[in-house]
N, C-alpha and C positions, 0 to 999 in steps of 0.2 A: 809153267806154260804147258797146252796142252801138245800131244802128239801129233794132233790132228792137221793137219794139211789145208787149211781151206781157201786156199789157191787151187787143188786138183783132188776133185774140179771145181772151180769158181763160186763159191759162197752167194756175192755180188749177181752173179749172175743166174743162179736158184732164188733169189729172193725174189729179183725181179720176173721173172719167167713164170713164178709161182709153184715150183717144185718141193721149194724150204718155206714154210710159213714163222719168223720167230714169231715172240708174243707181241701182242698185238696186230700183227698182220700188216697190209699193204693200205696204209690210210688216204695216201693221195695219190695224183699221180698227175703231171704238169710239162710238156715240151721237153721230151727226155729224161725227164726225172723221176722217182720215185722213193716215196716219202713211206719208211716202214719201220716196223718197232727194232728195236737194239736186240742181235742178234745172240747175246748173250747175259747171263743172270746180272738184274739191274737194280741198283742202289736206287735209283732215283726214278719216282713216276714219271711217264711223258719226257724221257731221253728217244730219241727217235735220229731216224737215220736218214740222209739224203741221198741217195746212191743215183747214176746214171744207168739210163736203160741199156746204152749200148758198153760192149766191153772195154772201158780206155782208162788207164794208168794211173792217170790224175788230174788234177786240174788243170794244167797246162794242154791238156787231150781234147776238153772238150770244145767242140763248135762255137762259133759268136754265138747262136741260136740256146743253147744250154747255159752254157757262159754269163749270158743275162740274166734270164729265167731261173738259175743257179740263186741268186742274189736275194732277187725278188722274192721267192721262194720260201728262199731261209727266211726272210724276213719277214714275210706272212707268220711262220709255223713259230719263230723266235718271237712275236707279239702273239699268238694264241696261247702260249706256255705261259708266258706273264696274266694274260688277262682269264683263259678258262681254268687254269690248274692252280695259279697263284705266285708262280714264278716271281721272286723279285728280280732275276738276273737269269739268262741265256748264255751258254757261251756256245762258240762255232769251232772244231776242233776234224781240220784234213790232214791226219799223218800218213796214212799208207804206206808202214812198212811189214804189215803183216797182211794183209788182205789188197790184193795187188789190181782192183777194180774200185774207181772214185766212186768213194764216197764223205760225206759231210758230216758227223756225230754233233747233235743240236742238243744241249745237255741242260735242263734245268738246275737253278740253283733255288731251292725254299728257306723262307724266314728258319726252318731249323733245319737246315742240312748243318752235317756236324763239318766244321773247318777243315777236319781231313779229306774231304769229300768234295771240297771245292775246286774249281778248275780242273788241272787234268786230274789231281789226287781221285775226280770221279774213277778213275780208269782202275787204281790201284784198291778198289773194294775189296775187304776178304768175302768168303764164302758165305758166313752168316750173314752178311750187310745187303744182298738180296732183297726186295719190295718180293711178295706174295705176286705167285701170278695173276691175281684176280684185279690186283691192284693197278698193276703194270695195263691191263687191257680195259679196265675200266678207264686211266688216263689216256691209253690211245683213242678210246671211241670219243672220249670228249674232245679231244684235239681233232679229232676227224670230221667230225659236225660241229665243230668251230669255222674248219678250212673250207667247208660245201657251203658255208653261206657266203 
């Protein structure tokens, strides 16, 4: 684990603000939410993030207003991952105990993700298991002019 602190200052809260760009960048953006690439080296194309605009805890935090649109949301970006990237399987994963601003990790599953990589095993990648950045931001734009039509 790294040393890095990204609680102070707010990770969650650079990303949305637009201070932190990760790869891919800030793809959508919907009734407090915002929809951006995974903020760290990623196994899997078109893994992307759901985070809240404003600074709150966790799910329990947010407003009926977000709350809803939360769902909905996911489930837009969870059917574009299947239908533009090729996703057979989505999964939706809010743990929050390192990064202490909600957010939602919306994690593709592909016909050859290797088994160890499935569910949360995405989280536990080594270092070589990394997608090429070029890879990573070409699944975001397509997820992102999936979500604008």
């Amino acid at each position: 684990m790294s040393d890095v602190d990204v609680n102070d200052p707010c990770l969650g809260c650079a990303v949305v603000g637009g201070t932190t760009r990760p790869v891919g960048g800030v793809l959508a953006r919907s009734a407090g939410l915002v929809l951006h690439g995974v903020a760290s080296p990623s196994p899997l194309p078109g893994w992307v993030v759901l985070t809240s605009e404003r600074h709150v805890r966790a799910l329990y935090d947010l407003n009926e207003e977000e709350a809803g649109e939360l769902g909905r949301f996911a489930a837009r970006v969870m059917r574009a991952q299947r239908e533009v990237l090729g996703a057979e399987h989505a999964y939706a994963f809010a743990i929050g105990d390192v990064l202490r601003h909600f957010h939602l990790h919306l994690v593709p599953r592909y016909p050859d993700t290797p088994k160890g990589l499935w569910g949360r095993g995405a989280f536990d990648a080594g270092p070589g298991e990394g997608r090429p950045e070029e890879e990573l931001e070409a699944a975001a734009r397509k997820l992102s002019a999936a979500l604008a039509r």
